[in-house]
C-alpha positions in Angstrom: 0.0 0.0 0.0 1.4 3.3 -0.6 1.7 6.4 1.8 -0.9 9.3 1.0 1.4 12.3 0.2 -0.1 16.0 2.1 -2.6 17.6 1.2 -3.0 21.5 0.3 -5.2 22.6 1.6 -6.9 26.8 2.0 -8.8 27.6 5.1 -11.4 31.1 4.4 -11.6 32.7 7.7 -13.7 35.6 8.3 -14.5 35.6 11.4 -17.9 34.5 12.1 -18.6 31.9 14.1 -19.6 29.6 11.2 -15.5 30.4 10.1 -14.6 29.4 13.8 -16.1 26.4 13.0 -14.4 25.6 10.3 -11.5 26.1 11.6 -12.1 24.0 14.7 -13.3 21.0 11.8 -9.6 21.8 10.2 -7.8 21.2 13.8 -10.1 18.1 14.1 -9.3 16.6 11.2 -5.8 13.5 10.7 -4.5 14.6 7.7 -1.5 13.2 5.8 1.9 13.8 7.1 3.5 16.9 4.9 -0.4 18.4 5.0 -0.2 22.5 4.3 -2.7 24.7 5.7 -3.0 28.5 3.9 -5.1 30.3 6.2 -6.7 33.1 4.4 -8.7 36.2 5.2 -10.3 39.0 3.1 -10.8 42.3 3.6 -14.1 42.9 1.8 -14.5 46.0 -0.8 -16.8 48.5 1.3 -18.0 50.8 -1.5 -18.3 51.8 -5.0 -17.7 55.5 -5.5 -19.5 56.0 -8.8 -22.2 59.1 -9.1 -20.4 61.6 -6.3 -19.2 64.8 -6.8 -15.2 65.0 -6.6 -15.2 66.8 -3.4 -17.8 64.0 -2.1 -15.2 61.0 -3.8 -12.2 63.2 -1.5 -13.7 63.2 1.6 -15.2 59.7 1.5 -12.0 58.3 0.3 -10.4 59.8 3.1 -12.3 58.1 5.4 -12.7 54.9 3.9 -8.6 54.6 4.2 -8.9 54.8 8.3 -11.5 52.5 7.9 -9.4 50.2 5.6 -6.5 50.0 7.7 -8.6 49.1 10.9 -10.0 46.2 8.5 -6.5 45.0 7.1 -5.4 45.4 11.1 -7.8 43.1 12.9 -8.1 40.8 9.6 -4.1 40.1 10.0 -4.7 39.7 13.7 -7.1 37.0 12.8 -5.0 35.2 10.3 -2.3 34.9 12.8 -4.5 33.7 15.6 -5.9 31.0 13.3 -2.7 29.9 12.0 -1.3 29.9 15.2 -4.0 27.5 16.4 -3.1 25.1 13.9 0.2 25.2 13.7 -1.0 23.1 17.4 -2.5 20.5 15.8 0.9 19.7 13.6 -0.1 21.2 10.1 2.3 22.9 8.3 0.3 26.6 8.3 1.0 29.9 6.7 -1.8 32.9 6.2 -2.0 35.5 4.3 -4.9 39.0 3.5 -6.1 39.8 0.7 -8.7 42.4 -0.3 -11.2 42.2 -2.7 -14.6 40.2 -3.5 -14.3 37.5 -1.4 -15.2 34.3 -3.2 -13.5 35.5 -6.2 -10.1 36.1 -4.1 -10.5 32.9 -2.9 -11.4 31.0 -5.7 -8.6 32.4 -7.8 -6.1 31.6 -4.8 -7.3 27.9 -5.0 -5.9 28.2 -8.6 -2.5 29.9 -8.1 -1.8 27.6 -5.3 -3.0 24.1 -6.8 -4.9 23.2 -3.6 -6.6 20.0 -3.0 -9.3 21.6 -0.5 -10.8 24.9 0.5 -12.3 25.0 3.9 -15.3 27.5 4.9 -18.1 28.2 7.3 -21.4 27.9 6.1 -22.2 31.7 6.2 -20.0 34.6 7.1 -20.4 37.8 9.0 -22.8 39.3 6.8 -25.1 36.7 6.3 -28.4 37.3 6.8 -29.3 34.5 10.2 -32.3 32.8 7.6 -29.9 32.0 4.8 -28.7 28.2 5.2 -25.8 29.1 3.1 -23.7 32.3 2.5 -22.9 33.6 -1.0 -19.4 32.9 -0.7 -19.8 29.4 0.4 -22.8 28.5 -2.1 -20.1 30.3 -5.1 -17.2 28.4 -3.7 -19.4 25.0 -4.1 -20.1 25.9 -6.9 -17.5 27.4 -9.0 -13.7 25.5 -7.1 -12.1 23.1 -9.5 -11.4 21.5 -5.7 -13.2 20.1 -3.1 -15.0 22.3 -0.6 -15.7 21.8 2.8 -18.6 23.6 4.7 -18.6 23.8 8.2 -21.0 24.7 10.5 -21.1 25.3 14.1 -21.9 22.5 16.3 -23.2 22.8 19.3 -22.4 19.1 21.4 -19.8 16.6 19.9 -18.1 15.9 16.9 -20.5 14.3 14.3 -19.9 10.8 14.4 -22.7 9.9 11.2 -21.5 11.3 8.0 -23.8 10.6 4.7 -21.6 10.1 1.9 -23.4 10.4 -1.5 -21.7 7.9 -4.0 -22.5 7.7 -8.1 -19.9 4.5 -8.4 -17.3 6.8 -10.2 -13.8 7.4 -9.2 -13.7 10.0 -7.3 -17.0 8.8 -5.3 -14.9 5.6 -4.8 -12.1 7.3 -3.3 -14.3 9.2 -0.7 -15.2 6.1 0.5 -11.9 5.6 2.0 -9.8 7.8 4.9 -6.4 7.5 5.3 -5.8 4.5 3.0 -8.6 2.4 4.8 -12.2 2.0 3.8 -14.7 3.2 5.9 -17.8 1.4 7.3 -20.4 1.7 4.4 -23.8 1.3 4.5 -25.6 1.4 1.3 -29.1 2.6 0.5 -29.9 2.4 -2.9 -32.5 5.8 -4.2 -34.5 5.2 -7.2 
């Protein structure tokens, strides 16, 4: 049998606690040996400046830079925290902030850096509480040429039931088994 080489894999923090969540899922998680965690956060775009006067554009850009570098400030202080919690949990961790749309920063740093997974929370901080899933989450499920895993907060224990949904292919074969051993399987066949 042959040893599973690490993983790449890019952790969207934000925040919220559906992004603490995922995070605590990344901790939980045995992953190959050599496994590398990017922790990234965003720094969303606030506003568009189109129809104001140019005295209006000044002053509002003016502010908007104090309000920018209090954003890129507590987003760094995030990305640190996070990837200093995993660097417990023995994964290889770097972070970085970006600014920008969120799941288009993160889907095209998914790209650059070849990873194998993204990891999100369900919803981030400005997600209304009815949605069951956030616009950057439902894009990144969407739209990643990787797997995504969305994480949401749980209130007891780790979930110890997970429904795997199989088609017979390659791929669905290979979810079937962690860490080089198959899982317990039960099958229920849907017409």
């Amino acid at each position: 049998m042959s040893q599973q080489r690490g993983l790449r894999i890019l952790v969207a923090v934000d925040g919220s606690v559906h992004s603490e969540a995922a995070v605590k899922l990344t901790a939980g998680i045995t992953w190959p040996a050599g496994t590398i965690a990017h922790v990234l956060a965003v720094v969303p775009e606030r506003w568009l400046l189109s129809h104001l006067s140019c005295d209006a554009k000044r002053m509002l850009v003016e502010k908007m830079d104090v309000v920018r570098q209090a954003d890129y400030a507590a987003v760094a202080r995030l990305a640190m925290r996070i990837s200093d919690e995993l660097q417990t949990h023995d994964l290889s961790v770097d972070s970085e902030v970006r600014d920008g749309r969120p799941s288009e920063v993160i889907l095209n740093l998914a790209v650059e850096l070849a990873e194998n997974l993204l990891v999100i929370g369900a919803k981030g901080l400005s997600a209304p509480v009815e949605y069951r899933l956030g616009s950057t989450a439902h894009k990144l499920a969407h739209y990643a040429e990787c797997s995504v895993l969305i994480a949401r907060p749980i209130d007891h224990a780790q979930p110890s039931r997970i429904i795997l949904a199989a088609d017979g292919s390659v791929e669905a074969q290979r979810a079937a088994y962690t860490n080089g051993v198959k899982s317990k399987v039960y099958v229920k066949y849907l017409q």
